[in-house]
C-alpha positions in Angstrom: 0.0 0.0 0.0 2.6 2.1 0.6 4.5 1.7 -2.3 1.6 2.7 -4.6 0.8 5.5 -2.4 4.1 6.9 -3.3 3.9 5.7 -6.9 1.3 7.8 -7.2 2.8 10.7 -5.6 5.6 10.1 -7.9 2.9 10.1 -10.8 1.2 13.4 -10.2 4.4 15.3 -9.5 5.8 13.9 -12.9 2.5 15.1 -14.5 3.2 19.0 -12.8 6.0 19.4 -13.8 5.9 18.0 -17.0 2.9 20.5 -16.9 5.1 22.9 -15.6 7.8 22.6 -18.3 5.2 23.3 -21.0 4.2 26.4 -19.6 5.5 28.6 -22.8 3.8 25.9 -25.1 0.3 26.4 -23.7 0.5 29.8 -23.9 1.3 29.7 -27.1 -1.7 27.2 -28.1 -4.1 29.8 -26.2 -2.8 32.2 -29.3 -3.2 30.0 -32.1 0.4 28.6 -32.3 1.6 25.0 -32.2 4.4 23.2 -30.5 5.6 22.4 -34.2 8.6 23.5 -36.3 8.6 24.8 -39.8 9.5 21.5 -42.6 9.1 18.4 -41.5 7.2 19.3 -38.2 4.4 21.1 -40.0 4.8 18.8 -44.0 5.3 15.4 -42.4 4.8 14.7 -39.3 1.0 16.1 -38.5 0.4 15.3 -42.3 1.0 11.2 -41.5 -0.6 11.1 -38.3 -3.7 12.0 -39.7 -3.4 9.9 -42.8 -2.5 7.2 -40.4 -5.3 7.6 -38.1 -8.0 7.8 -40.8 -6.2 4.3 -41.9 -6.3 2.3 -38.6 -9.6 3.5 -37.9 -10.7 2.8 -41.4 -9.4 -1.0 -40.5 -6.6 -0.7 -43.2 -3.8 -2.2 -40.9 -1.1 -3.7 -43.2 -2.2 -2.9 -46.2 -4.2 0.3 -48.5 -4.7 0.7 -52.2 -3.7 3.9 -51.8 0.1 2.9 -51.8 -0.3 1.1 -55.1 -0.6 -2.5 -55.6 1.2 -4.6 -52.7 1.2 -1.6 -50.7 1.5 -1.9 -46.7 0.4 1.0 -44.5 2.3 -0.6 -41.8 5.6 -1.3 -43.6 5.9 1.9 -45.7 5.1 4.4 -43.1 7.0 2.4 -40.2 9.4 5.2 -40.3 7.2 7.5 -39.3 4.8 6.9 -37.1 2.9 2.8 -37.7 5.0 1.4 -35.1 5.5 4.4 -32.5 3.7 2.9 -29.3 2.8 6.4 -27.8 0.9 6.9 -31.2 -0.8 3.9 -31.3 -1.6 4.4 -27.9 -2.7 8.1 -29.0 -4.8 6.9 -31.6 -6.9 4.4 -29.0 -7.4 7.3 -27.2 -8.3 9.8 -29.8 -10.9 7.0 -31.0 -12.4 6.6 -28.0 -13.1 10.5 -27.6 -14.2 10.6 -31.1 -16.7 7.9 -30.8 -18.5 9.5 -27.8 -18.4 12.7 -29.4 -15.6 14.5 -27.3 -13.9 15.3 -30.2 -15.7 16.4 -33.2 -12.9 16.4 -35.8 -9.7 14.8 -36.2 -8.2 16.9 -39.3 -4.3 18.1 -39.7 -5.4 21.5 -37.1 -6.4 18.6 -34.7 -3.2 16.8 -35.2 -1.4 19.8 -34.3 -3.2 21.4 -31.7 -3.0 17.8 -29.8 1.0 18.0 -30.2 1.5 19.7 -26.9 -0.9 17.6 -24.7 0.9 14.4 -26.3 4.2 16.0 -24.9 2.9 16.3 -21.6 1.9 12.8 -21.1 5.1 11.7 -22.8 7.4 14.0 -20.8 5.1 12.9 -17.9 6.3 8.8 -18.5 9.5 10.1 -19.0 10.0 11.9 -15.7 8.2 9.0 -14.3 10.4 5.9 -15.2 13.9 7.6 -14.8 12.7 9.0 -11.3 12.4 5.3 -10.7 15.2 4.0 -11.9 17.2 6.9 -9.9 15.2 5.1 -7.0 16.2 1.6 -8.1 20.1 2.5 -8.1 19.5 4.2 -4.2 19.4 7.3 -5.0 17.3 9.5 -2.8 14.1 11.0 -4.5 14.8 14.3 -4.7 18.5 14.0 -7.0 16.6 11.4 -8.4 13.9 13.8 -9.4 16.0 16.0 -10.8 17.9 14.1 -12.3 15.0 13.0 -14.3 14.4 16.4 -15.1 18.1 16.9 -16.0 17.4 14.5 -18.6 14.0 15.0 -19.5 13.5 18.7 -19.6 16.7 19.0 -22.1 17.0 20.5 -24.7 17.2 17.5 -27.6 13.3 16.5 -26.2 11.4 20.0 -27.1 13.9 19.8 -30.6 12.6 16.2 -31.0 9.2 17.0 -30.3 8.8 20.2 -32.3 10.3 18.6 -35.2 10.6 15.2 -35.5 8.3 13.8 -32.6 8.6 10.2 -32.8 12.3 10.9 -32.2 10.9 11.7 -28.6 9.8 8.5 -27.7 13.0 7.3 -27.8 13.8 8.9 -24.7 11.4 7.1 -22.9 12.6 3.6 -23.9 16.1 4.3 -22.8 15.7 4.3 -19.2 13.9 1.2 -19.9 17.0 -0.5 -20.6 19.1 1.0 -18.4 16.7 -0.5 -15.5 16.6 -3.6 -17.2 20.2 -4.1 -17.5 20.7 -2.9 -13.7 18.2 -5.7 -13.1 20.5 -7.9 -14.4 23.5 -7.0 -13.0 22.4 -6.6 -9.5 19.4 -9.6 -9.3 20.2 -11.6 -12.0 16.7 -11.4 -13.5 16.4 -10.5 -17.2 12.8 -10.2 -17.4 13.0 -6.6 -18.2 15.7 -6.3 -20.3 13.7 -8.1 -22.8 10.7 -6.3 -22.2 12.9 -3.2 -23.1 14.6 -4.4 -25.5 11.1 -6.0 -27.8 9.7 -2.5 -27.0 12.3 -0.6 -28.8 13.1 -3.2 -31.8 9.1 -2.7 -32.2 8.4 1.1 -31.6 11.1 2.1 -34.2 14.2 -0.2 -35.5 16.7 3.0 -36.2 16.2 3.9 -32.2 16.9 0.1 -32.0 20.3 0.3 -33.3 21.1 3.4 -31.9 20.1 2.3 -28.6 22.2 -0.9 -29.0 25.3 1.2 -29.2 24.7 2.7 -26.3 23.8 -0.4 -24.3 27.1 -2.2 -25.5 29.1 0.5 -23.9 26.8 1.0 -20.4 27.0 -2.8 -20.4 30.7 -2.9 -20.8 31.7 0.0 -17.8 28.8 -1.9 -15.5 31.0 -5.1 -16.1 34.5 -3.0 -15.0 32.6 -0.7 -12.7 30.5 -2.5 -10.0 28.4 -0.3 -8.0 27.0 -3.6 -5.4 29.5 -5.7 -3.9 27.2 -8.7 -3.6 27.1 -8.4 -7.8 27.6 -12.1 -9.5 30.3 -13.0 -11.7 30.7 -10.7 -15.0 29.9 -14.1 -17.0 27.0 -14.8 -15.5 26.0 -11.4 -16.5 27.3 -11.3 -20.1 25.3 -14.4 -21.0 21.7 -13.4 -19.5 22.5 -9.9 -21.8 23.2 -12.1 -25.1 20.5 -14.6 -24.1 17.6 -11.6 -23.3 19.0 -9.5 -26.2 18.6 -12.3 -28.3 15.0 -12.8 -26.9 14.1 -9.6 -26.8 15.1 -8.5 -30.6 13.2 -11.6 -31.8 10.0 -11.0 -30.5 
């Protein structure tokens, strides 16, 4: 009980200052303007999400005459925004609101007017998880809040999310694997490191790779550098990472 008490305090502070840190953004929406940059922010990205959402709820999953013959909507646009979790998510949502008549329209104006609330909640998950994985390495909470905000609040996230916004939601799968690879070196359970791992081969394959990168080299100092003294043999370690990687990537 007293864990999900503070969860939830944890939840609702996340969600103010996520708030909080979209201050300028709001105001900016109460004037007419968007949280979205000029090129591919304004030509691409609201421009698919509506064709995407008028596909999916049109029951055109994997595939769409509108690509030509052998088209997929799923394949050809996974680049954009087909695989992204937070807008498939986004779109159940948006559905939902639509069907009881919450939301009257869901043109390109609705796309980008909804850019800054999708921020929120995504900055919101952000602050969330690394506050909790700050917790999970002992830290106290408040460093551990901040540094969730160190890393949240930067200044990559608001360029990701103004112009390329999927590009975002890769910050919210990389303190996924952090926590699962800390799970592995300091319990021995890999259980989610290949959670993490299927969730970012899935939400985009080019985050995928780049995130591999970076877990090769966290992996590698965590073998050196050991931060628990009762941590098992590096061996141990380095075959429950090949064996969950491997998992992970092929699911």
């Amino acid at each position: 009980m007293k864990k999900k008490r503070t969860l939830s305090i944890l939840f609702v502070c996340s969600l103010v200052f996520a708030v909080l840190a979209h201050l300028f953004f709001l105001k900016e929406w109460t004037d007419g303007q968007y949280m979205l940059g000029s090129n591919d922010g304004l030509q691409q990205m609201v421009t698919f999400k509506k064709l995407l959402y008028q596909q999916y709820t049109d029951g055109n999953f994997f595939y769409s005459y509108q690509f030509g013959l052998g088209g997929g909507t799923y394949s050809q646009l996974a680049f954009y925004f087909s695989t992204s979790l937070v807008f498939l998510l986004t779109t159940v949502v948006v559905f939902v609101l639509e069907s009881v008549h919450v939301i009257e329209t869901t043109d390109i104006i609705f796309w980008a007017k909804a850019a800054v609330f999708i921020s929120i909640c995504r900055l919101t998950l952000i602050l969330f998880v690394t506050t909790y994985l700050f917790r999970y390495m002992k830290m106290n909470w408040l460093p551990a809040f901040i540094g969730a905000g160190v890393y949240g609040l930067s200044i990559m996230y608001y360029r990701h999310v103004t112009y390329w916004e999927f590009f975002a939601d890769a910050m919210l799968w990389m303190p996924l694997l952090v926590f699962g690879i800390e799970k592995i070196m300091r319990e021995g359970r890999s259980g989610w490191f290949i959670f993490a791992v299927a969730v970012t081969f899935f939400d985009n394959f080019y985050f995928a790779y780049v995130h591999l990168l970076f877990v090769v080299i966290y992996v590698t100092l965590r073998l050196i550098i050991r931060l628990e003294a009762d941590e098992a043999a590096g061996w141990q370690h380095v075959k429950l990472f090949v064996i969950g990687g491997l998992i992970g990537a092929g699911m």
